[in-house]
C-alpha positions in Angstrom: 0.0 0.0 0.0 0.9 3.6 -0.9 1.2 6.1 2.1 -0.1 9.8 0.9 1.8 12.2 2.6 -0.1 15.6 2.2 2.5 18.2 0.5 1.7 22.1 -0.1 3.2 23.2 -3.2 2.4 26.7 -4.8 0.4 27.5 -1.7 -1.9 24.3 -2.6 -2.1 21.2 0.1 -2.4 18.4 -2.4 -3.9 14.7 -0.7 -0.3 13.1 -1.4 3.2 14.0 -2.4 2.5 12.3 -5.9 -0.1 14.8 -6.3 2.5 17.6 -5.6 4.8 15.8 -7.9 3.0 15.9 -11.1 1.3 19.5 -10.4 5.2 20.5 -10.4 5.4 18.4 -13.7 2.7 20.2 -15.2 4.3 23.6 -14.2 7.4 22.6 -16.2 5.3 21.2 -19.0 4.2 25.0 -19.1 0.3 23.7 -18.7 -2.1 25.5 -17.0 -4.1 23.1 -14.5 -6.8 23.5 -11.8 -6.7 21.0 -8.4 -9.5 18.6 -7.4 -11.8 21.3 -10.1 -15.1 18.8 -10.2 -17.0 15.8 -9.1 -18.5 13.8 -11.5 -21.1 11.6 -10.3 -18.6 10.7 -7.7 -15.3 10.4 -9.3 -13.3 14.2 -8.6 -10.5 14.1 -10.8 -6.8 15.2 -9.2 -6.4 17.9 -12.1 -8.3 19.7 -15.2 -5.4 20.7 -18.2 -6.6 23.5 -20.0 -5.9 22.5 -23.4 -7.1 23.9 -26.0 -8.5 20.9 -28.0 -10.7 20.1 -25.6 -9.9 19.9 -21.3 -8.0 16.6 -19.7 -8.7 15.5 -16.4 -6.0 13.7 -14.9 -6.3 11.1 -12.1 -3.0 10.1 -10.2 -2.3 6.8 -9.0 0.7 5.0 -7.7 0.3 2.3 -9.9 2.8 1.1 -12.7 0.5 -0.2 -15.0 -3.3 0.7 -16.1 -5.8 -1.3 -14.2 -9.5 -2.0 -15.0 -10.3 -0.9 -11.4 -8.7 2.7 -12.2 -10.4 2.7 -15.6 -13.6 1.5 -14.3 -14.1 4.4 -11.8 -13.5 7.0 -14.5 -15.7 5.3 -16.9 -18.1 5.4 -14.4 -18.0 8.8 -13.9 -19.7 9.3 -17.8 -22.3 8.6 -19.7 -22.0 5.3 -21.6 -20.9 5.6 -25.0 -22.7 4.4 -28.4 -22.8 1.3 -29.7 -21.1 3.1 -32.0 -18.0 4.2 -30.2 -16.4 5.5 -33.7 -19.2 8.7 -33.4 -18.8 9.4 -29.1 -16.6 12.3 -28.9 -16.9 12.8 -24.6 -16.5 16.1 -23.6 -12.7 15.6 -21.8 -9.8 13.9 -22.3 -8.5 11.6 -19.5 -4.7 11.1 -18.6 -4.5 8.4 -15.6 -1.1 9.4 -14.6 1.6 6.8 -12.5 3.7 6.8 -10.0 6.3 7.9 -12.2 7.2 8.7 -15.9 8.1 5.4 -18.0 9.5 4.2 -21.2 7.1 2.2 -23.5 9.4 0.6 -26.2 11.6 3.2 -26.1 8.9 6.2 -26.2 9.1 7.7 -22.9 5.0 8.2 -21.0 4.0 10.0 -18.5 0.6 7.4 -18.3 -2.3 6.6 -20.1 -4.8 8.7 -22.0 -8.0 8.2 -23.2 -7.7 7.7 -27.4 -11.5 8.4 -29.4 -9.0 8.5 -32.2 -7.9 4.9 -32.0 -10.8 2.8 -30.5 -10.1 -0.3 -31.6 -6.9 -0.1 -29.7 -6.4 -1.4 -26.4 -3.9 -1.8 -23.5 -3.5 -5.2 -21.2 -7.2 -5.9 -23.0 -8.7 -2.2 -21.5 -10.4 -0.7 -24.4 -9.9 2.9 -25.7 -6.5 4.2 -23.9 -3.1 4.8 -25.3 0.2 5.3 -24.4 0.6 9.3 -23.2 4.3 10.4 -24.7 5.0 14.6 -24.1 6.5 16.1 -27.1 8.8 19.0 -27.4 7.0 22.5 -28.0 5.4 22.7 -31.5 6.6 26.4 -31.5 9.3 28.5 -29.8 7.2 30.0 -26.8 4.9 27.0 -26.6 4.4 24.8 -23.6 5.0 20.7 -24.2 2.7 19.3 -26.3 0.8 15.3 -25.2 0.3 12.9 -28.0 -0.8 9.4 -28.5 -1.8 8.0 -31.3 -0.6 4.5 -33.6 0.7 4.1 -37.0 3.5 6.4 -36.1 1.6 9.6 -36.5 0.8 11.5 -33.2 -2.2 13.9 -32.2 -1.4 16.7 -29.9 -3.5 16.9 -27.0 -3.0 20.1 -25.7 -2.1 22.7 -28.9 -5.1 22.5 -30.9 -3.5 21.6 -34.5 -7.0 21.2 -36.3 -6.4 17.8 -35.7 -3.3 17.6 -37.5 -1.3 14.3 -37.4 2.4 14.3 -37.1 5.9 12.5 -37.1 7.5 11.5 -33.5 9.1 14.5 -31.8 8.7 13.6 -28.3 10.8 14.0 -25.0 14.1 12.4 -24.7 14.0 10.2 -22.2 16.8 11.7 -20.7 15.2 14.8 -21.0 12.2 13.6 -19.2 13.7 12.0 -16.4 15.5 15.2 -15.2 12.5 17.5 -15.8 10.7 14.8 -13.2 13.5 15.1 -11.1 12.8 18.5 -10.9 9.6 17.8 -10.2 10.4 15.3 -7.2 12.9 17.7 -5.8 10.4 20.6 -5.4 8.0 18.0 -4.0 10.1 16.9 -0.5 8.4 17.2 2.6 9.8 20.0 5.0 9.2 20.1 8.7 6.7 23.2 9.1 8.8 26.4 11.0 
């Protein structure tokens, strides 16, 4: 079991350091992002994104891989879609992020994202959710871009692109494992003064 250890960062007291952790991430990422913003039908997500194609919610979770239980909950939280999944378009997107960033056969994630792009796709049998890789800016000036996508073209979750699909210019690994290292290091518990 996973001890939360409540953490104030940017004058915020998040449930658990991993909270803190990944609103840090999301600093460096240069997104904009609202704590615990909503309950739906019981489920309040961790985090809203302001992106521009359409909001993500984010749920944290020190897991390592996605879970039906995790999925389940969020699911749960919307309306069922069609039969017809291919015409649902939901109103968010949905990033269940981990314990930590990983690599997925060498692309490195920062969790799982809901993907009405690629339906048919699944991961460990869940349907509808693909790998969540942050890119490099799209522009000079721009924050990180989120993409997941198959067939080696990418979809950017957070510039609105008019759906534009694109080559592979995500994070380094490297690079992404110091910018969470960053994020960990601003995230330490300190004895109140």
């Amino acid at each position: 079991m996973h001890a939360n250890i409540p953490t104030t960062y940017r004058g915020i007291r998040f449930r658990s350091r991993l909270e803190s952790k990944w609103a840090r991430m999301f600093d460096l990422f240069g997104w904009s992002w609202e704590y615990e913003p909503l309950d739906l039908n019981g489920w309040i997500p961790d985090f809203l994104i302001r992106a521009k194609r359409k909001p993500i919610l984010v749920e944290v979770k020190p897991i390592l891989t996605i879970s039906q239980e995790v999925v389940s909950k969020i699911e749960s939280a919307f309306p069922r879609p069609p039969a017809n999944r291919e015409s649902w378009d939901p109103p968010y997107d949905v990033l269940i992020a981990p314990l930590a960033p990983f690599d997925y056969i060498d692309e490195p994630c920062i969790g799982w994202i809901t993907d009405d792009w690629c339906n048919f796709l699944h991961i460990n049998g869940i349907l509808g959710w693909q790998y969540a890789c942050p890119f490099y800016p799209p522009e000079a000036g721009q924050s990180y871009g989120l993409g997941s996508g198959s067939e080696g073209l990418w979809h950017n979750r957070v510039h609105d692109l008019g759906g534009k699909r694109y080559g592979r210019d995500y994070l380094h690994t490297e690079d992404l494992r110091l910018l969470w290292n960053e994020a960990t290091n601003a995230s330490q518990w300190r004895a109140p003064r």
